[in-house]
C-alpha positions in Angstrom: 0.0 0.0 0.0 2.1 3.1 -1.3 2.6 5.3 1.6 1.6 2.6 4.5 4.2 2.0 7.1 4.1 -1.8 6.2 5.2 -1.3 2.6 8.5 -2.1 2.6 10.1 -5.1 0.9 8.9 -8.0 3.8 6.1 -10.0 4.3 3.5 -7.9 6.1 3.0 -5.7 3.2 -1.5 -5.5 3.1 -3.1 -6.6 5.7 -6.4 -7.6 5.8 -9.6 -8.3 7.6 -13.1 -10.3 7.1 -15.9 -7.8 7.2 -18.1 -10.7 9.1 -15.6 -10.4 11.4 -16.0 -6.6 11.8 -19.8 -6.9 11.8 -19.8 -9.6 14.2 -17.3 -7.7 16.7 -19.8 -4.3 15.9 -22.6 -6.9 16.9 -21.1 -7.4 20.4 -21.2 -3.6 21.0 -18.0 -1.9 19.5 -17.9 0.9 18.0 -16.0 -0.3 15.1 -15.9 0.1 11.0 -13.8 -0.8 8.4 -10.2 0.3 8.6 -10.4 0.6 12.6 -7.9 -2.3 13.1 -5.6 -0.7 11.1 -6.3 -3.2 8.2 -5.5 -2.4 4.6 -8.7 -4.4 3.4 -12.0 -5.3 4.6 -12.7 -8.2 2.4 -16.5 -9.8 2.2 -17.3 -13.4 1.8 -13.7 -15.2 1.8 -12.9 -16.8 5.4 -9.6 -15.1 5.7 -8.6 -16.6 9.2 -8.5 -20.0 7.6 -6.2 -19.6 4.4 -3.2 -21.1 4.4 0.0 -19.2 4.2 0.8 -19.4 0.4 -2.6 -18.4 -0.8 -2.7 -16.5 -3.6 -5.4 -13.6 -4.1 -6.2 -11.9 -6.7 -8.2 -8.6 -7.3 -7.5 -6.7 -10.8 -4.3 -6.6 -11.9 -3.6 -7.2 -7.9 -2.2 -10.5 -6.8 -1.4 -10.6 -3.2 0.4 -13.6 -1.6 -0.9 -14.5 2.2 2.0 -14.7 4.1 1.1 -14.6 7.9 -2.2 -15.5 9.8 -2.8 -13.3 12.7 -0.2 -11.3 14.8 1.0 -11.1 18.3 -0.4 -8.0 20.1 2.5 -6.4 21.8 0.7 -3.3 23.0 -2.8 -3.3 23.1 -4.9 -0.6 20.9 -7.4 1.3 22.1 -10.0 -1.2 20.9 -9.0 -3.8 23.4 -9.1 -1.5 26.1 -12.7 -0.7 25.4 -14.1 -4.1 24.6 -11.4 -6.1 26.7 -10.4 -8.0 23.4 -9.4 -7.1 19.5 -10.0 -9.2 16.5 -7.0 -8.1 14.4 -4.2 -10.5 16.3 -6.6 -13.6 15.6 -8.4 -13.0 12.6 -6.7 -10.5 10.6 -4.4 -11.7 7.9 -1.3 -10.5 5.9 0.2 -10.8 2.4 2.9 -9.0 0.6 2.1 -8.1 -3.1 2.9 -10.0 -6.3 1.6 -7.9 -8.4 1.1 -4.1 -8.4 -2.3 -2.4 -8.9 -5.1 -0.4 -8.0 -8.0 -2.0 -5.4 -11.1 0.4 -5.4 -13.9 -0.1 -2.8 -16.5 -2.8 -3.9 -13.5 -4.5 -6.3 -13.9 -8.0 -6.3 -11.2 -10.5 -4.8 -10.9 -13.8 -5.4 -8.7 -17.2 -4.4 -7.2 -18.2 -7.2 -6.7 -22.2 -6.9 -3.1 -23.9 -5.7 -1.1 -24.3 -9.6 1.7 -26.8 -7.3 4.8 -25.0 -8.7 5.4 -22.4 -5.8 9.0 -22.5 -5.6 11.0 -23.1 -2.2 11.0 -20.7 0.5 14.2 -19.9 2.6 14.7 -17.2 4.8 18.5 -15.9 5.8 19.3 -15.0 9.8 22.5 -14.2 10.0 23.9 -13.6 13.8 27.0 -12.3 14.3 28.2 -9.9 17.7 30.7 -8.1 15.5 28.1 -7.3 12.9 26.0 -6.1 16.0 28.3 -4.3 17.5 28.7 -2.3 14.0 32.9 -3.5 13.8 32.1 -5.6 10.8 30.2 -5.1 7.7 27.5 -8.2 7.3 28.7 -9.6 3.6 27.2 -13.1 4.2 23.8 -11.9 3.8 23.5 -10.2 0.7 25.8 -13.2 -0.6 23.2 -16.5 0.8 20.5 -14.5 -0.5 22.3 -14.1 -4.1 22.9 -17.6 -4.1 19.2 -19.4 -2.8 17.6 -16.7 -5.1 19.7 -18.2 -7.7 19.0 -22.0 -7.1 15.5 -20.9 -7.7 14.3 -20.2 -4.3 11.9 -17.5 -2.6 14.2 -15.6 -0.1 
């Protein structure tokens, strides 16, 4: 989402929530609406909370690829406060984009179906207390990454 604090190049680049969810959360007396939990997309109809991490959605020229399933709350928002709980670390979902785009209100999204040639995933963690301690440049990373994207994996 150009100009969101999530869109940088990671994983938790849209997120989104089930408006079900929302309505349901409104029915036990929040004051709640679309976009309250910070979510990118209120989406209608799909059971977001139950995708699998690799599911692929598409809306448009949009393809988004779910990434994460719920979050851990480290300080709660003002919604908990009021209602004691939030539905965003349980039911709200991430993705990061495939595909750039325009979404417009009332847009349609879909789940496209699993095609069975995702490619591996790998992720890099590279520890190191010099590194930390800013007395030596981390080379390794950029390098492992070159190298697994390279093989044909998703870094």
């Amino acid at each position: 989402m150009e100009g969101d604090a999530h869109a940088s190049h990671w994983h938790r680049q849209v997120s989104l929530l089930s408006q079900e969810e929302i309505d349901a959360f409104r029915a036990e007396g929040a004051d709640v609406y679309p976009g309250a939990f910070g979510e990118n997309l209120a989406v209608q109809g799909i059971p977001l909370k139950v995708l699998p991490v690799g599911t692929r959605l598409q809306c448009g020229s949009v393809l988004l690829e779910v990434t994460q399933i719920g979050k851990d709350c480290h300080s709660h928002c003002t919604i908990y406060y009021q209602m004691g709980k939030c539905i965003m670390p349980s039911n709200g979902i991430f993705a990061r984009v495939l595909q750039e785009g325009e979404i417009s209100v009332r847009d349609t999204i879909q789940v496209l179906p699993e095609t069975g040639k995702e490619p591996f995933r790998a992720a890099v963690i590279t520890l190191s207390d010099k590194g930390a301690a800013g007395e030596r440049e981390d080379k390794s990373d950029p390098l492992a990454e070159k190298l697994l994207t390279e093989a044909g994996y998703e870094v």
